[in-house]
C-alpha positions in Angstrom: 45.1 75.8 79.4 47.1 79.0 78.7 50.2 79.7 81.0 50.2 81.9 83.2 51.0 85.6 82.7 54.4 86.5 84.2 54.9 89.8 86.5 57.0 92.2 85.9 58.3 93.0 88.9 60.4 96.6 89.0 64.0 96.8 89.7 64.9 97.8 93.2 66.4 101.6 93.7 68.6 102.5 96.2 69.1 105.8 97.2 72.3 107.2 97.5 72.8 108.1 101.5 75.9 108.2 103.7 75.7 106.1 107.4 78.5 106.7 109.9 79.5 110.2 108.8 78.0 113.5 107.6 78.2 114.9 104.4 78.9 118.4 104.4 76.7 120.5 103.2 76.1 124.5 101.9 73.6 127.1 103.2 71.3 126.0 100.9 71.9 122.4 102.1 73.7 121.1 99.1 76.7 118.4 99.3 79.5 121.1 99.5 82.0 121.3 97.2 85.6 122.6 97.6 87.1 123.7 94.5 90.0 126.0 96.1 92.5 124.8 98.2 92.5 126.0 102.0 95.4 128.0 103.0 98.4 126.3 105.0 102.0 126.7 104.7 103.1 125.9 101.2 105.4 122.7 101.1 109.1 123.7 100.4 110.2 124.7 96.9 111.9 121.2 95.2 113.3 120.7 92.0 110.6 118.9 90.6 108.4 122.0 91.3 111.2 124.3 88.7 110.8 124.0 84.5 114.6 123.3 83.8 115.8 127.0 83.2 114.4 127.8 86.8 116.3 125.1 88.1 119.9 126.2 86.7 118.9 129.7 88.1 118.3 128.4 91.4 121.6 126.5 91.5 123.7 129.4 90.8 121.8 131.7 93.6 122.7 128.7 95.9 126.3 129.6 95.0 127.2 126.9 92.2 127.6 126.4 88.4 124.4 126.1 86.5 125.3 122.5 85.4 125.0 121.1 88.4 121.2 121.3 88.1 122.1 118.5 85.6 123.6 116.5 87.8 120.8 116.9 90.5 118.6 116.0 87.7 120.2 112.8 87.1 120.7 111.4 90.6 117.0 112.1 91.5 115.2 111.2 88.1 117.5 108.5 87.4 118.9 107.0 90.3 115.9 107.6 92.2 118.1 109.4 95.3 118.2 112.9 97.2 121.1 111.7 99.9 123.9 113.9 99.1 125.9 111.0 100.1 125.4 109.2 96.9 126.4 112.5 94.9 130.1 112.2 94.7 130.3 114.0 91.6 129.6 116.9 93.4 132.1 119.2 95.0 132.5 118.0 98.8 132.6 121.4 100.8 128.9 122.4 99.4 127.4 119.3 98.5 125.0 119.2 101.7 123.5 122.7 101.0 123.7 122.2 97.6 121.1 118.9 98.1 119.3 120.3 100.2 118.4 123.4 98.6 117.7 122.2 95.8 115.9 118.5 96.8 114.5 119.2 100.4 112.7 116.2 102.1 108.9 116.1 101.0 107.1 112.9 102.2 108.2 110.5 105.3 106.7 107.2 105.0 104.8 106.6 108.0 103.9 102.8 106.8 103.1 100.6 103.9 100.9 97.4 103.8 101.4 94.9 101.3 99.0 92.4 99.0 98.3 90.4 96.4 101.5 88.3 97.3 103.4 91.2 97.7 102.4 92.6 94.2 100.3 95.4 95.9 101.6 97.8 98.4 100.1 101.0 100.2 102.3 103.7 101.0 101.1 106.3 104.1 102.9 109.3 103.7 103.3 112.5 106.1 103.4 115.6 104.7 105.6 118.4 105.9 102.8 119.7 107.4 101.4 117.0 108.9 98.8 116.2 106.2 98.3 112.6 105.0 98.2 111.1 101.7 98.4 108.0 100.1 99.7 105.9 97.0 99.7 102.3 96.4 102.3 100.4 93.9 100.7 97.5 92.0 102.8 94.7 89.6 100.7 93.2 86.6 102.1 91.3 83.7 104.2 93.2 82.0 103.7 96.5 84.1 104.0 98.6 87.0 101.3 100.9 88.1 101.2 103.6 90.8 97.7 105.0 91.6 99.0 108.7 92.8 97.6 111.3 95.0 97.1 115.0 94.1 95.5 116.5 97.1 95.5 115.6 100.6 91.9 114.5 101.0 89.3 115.4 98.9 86.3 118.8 98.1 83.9 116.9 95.7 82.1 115.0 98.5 81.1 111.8 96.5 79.2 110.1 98.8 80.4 106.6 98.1 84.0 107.6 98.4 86.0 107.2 101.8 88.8 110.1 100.2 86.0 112.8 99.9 84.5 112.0 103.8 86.8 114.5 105.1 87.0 117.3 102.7 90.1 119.2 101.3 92.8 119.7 103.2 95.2 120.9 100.7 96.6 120.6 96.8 99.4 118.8 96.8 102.4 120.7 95.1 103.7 119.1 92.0 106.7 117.8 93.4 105.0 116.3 96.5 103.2 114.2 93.3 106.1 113.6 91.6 108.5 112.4 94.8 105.6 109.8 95.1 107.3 108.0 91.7 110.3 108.9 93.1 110.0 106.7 95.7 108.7 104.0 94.3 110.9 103.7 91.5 113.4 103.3 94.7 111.7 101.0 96.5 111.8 99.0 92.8 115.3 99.1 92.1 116.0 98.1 96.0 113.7 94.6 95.5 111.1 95.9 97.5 108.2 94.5 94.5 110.0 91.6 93.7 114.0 90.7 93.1 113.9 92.9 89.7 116.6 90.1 88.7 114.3 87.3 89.0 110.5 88.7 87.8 111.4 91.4 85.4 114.8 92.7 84.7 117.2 95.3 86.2 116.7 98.5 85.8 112.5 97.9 86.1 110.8 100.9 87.0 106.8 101.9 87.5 105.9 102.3 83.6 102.2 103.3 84.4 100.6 106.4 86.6 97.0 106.5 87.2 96.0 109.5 89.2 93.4 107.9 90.9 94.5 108.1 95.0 93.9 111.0 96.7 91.6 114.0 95.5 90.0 115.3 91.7 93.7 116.1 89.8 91.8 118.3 87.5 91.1 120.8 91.2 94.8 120.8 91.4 95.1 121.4 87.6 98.2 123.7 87.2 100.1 121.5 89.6 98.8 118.2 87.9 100.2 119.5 84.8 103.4 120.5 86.1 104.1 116.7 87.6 103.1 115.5 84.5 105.5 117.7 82.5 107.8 116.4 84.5 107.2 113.0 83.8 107.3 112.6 80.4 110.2 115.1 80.1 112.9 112.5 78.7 115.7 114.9 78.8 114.9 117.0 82.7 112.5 114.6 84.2 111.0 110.7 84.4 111.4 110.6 80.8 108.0 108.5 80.8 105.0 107.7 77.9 102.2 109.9 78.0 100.0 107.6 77.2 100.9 105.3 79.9 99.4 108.2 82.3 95.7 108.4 83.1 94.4 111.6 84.4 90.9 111.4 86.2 87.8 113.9 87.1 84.2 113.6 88.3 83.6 115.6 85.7 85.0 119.1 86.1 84.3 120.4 82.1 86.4 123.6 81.7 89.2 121.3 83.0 88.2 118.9 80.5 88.5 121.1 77.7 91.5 122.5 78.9 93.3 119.5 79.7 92.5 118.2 75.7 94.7 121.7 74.4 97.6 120.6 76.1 99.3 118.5 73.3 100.5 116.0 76.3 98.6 112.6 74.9 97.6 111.5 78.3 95.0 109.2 79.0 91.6 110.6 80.0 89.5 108.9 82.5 86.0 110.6 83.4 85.0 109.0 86.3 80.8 108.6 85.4 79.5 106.6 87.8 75.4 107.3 86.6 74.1 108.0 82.7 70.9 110.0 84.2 71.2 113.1 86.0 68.9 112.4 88.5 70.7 109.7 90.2 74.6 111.6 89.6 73.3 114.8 91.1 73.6 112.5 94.0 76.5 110.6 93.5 78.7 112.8 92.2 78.1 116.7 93.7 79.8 118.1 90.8 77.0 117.0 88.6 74.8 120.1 90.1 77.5 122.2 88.2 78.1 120.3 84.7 75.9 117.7 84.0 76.1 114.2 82.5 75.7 115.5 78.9 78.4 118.3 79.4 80.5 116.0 81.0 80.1 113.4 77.8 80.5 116.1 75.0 83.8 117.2 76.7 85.0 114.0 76.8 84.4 113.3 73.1 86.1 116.4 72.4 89.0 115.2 74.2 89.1 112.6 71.5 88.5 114.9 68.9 91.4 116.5 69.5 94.1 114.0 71.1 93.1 111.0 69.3 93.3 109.2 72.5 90.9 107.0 73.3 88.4 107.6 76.5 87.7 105.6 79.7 84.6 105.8 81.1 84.9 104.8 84.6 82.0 102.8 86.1 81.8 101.9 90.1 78.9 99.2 90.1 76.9 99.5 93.1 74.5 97.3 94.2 70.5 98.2 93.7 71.6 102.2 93.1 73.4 102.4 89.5 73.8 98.8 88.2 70.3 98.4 86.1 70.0 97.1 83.2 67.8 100.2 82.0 71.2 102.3 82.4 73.7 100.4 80.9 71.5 100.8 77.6 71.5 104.3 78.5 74.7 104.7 79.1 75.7 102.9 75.7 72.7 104.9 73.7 74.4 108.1 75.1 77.9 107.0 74.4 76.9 105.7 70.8 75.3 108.6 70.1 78.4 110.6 70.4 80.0 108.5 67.9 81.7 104.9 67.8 85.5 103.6 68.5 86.3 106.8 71.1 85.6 105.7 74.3 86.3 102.4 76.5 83.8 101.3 79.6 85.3 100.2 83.1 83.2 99.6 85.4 84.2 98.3 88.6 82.5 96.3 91.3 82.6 98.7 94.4 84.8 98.7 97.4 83.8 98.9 101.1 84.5 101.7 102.6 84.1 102.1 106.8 80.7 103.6 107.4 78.8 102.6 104.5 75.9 99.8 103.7 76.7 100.6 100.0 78.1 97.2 98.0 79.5 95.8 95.3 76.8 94.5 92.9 75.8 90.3 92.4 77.6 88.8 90.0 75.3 88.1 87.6 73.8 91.9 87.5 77.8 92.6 86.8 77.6 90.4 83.7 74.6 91.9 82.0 75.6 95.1 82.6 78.9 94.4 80.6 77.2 92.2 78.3 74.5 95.1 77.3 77.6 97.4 76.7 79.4 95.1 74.5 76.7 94.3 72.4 75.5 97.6 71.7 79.0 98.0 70.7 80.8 100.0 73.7 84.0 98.2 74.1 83.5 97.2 78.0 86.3 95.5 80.6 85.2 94.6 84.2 88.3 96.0 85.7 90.1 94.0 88.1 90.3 95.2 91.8 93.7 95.4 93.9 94.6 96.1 97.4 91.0 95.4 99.3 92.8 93.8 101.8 94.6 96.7 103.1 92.0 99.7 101.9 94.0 99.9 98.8 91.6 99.9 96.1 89.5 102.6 94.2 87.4 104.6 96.5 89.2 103.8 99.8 92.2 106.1 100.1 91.7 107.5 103.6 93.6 108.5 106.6 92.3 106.3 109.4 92.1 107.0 112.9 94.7 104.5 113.1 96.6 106.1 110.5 96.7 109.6 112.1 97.6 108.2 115.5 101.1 105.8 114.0 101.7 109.4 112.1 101.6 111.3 115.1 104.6 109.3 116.6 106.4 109.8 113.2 108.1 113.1 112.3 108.5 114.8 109.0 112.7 114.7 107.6 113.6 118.0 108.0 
C-alpha cells in the first residue's frame, strides 16, 4: 500500500483594500500622494528653528547682548524650560520679551494616556494652528525612546496606516519636532516616567528618537534635518548620539541618497513592508514612483557610505505579505545586495479603526523570521508598545474624540 499523495494547497492572498474610509485618489484614479506641504500659516519662528549665528543675531535685534542666546540655549536644551520665570540670570526689565521672542509657545498638550505600567505614554499635542500631532515616550531597559512626529498627518496614503487616512495637513517646522524632546525630557526630570531616583538615575533623559509618529520625515526633509542638527549639536543643542536616532521613509529614493551625504551617522530605517512590486504598489503608493529595487539599492548605498547598518522595517499582516515565498525573497534580494549591511524587523501589525487587516498567526510570524535568519539576514521580531492607547506603529491618528477634547483646549499664546 503506498501512502497517499499529499496536496499542495496554495497560500491564501489578501488583497490590500481599505473598509471604513476612502482612499484618496488622483485623476487617473491612483492612491494620491502628497509630497508638498499645503499652505497654512507658518508656526512662529523658535530658537530651535535658528543655526546658532542666527540665534545671537536675533537676540541683539530683540534689543540684548548676543550672549544671551547662550543662556537661552542652556535653560531650554538643558533644563528642559521656556518659563522666563526660571531664567534669573537674565536681566529682570526684559526678561519676558526676551523669552518670548526668542522661545514662543509651540505645542499645548491636550492629553496623554499611559501603558505598559506607566512605561508608555501618548502625548496629543495642538498645534498653534489648531493641527494635531502625536508622540509617545516609551522606557526599556537601559533606554528611553520617543517615537516623533514630523508632519501633522500624513500624504503617502498607505493603506494599512491610520496617520495617512487623512492626508497632509502640514510639515511640521523643525522646532515643533524638536520641542516634542523638549518636553519629554521635562516630563522625565519631573518623575512623570518613573521617580528618575529610584529606576534610573537623576539627570535621565530620552537617549533614543525614532521618527516614526506622524508623517514620511524624508517629505519634510530640510526641516528633519534641521531638528536633527539640533540634536546632536553637543555645544547649541540636545547634544545627543546620532546613532541613537532612526530616520524612516516608505521609500522616497532621492531622499535616500541625499540623506546618506549628510555625514550625520543616523540610523536608516526603510520602511518595506512587500519584496515584490506587485503587492507594494498597493501597500505603499510611493512604490508607483521608486520601486522595491530602487528603494533597496539606495539603502545599500546608505551603508556604503555611512557604515551604518540598515533596518528594514517589516509590518506582518495576516494572509497579504507574511508568505513564506517572500520572506526568501526578501532575504534573496537583501543577500544579493551583499551580507552584514542590513537588519530585518518585522512587526506583527496593529489595528487601526476601520480596517479587517490583522496581525499574522503566530506560527506564520516564526517561519517568516526563521527563513530570514537562516538565509543569513540578521532578523528581530520587534516588540510592540502602546496598543492599548493607539500608541503603536501605524496608529498615530487624531480621533474624533481627539479633535473634540482639542477643541475645548486653546493654544499658549
Amino acid at each position: 500500500m503506498t501512502d497517499s499523495p499529499v496536496r499542495a494547497t496554495k497560500p491564501r492572498q489578501v488583497r490590500p483594500a481599505t473598509e471604513g474610509w476612502s482612499q484618496q485618489k488622483d485623476a487617473e484614479g491612483r492612491p494620491l500622494l502628497q509630497f508638498a506641504s499645503p499652505k497654512r500659516g507658518k508656526p512662529p519662528v523658535h530658537l530651535a528653528d535658528l543655526t546658532p549665528e542666527q540665534r545671537v543675531e536675533k537676540v541683539k535685534e530683540l534689543g540684548m547682548p548676543g550672549f544671551r542666546a547662550a543662556q537661552l540655549e542652556k535653560h531650554y536644551f538643558t533644563h528642559y524650560t521656556s518659563d522666563p520665570a526660571q531664567m534669573t540670570d537674565l536681566p529682570a526689565a526684559a526678561r519676558d520679551e526676551l523669552v518670548h521672542g526668542m522661545l514662543p509657545p509651540l505645542l499645548t498638550e491636550v492629553r496623554r494616556l499611559e501603558t505598559d505600567k506607566g512605561d508608555t505614554i501618548k502625548f496629543l499635542w495642538k498645534l498653534h494652528d489648531g493641527a494635531l500631532v502625536e508622540s509617545v515616550l516609551m522606557r526599556y531597559p537601559g533606554r528611553i525612546t520617543l517615537c516623533v512626529s514630523s508632519q501633522a498627518g500624513c500624504g503617502m496614503n498607505c493603506p494599512f496606516c491610520a496617520t495617512g487616512q487623512a492626508g497632509l495637513t502640514r510639515n511640521m517646522s523643525a522646532a515643533e519636532i524638536v520641542e516634542q524632546v523638549v518636553r519629554a525630557n521635562r516630563l522625565i526630570a519631573d518623575g512623570g516616567l518613573g521617580d528618575p531616583r529610584k529606576v534610573g538615575h537623576e539627570g535621565e533623559r530620552v537617549t533614543n528618537i525614532v521618527f516614526m509618529g506622524m508623517g514620511e520625515p524624508l517629505a519634510n526633509y530640510n526641516r528633519v534635518m534641521q531638528a536633527v542638527r539640533t540634536m546632536v549639536d553637543k555645544k547649541h543643542g540636545l547634544g545627543m548620539s546620532a546613532r541613537g536616532i532612526t530616520v524612516s521613509t516608505v521609500g522616497l529614493v532621492p531622499a535616500i541618497r541625499k540623506l546618506a551625504d549628510e555625514d550625520i551617522p543616523v540610523t536608516f530605517a526603510l520602511s518595506l513592508h512587500a519584496p515584490d512590486d506587485t503587492l507594494r504598489d498597493e501597500l505603499i503608493p510611493v512604490n508607483s514612483r521608486w520601486k522595491v529595487d530602487e528603494a533597496l539599492d539606495a539603502a545599500r548605498e546608505y551603508f556604503d557610505k555611512t557604515g551604518r547598518r540598515v533596518s528594514i522595517e517589516y509590518a506582518l499582516i495576516k494572509d497579504m505579505n507574511d508568505h513564506a515565498w517572500r520572506a526568501d525573497l526578501l532575504a534573496d534580494k537583501l543577500n544579493a545586495r551583499g551580507r552584514g549591511w542590513v537588519h530585518v524587523n518585522p512587526i506583527p501589525l496593529n489595528p487601526t479603526p476601520g480596517s479587517i487587516w490583522t496581525s499574522s498567526d503566530k506560527d506564520v510570524q516564526d517561519e517568516f523570521v526563521r527563513r530570514l535568519n537562516d538565509a543569513g539576514v540578521p532578523t528581530t521580531l520587534r516588540d510592540t508598545r502602546g496598543k492599548e492607547i493607539d500608541g503603536a506603529c501605524g496608529q498615530l491618528v487624531a480621533s474624533e474624540d481627539d479633535e473634540v477634547a482639542a477643541a475645548g483646549v486653546s493654544p499658549v499664546s
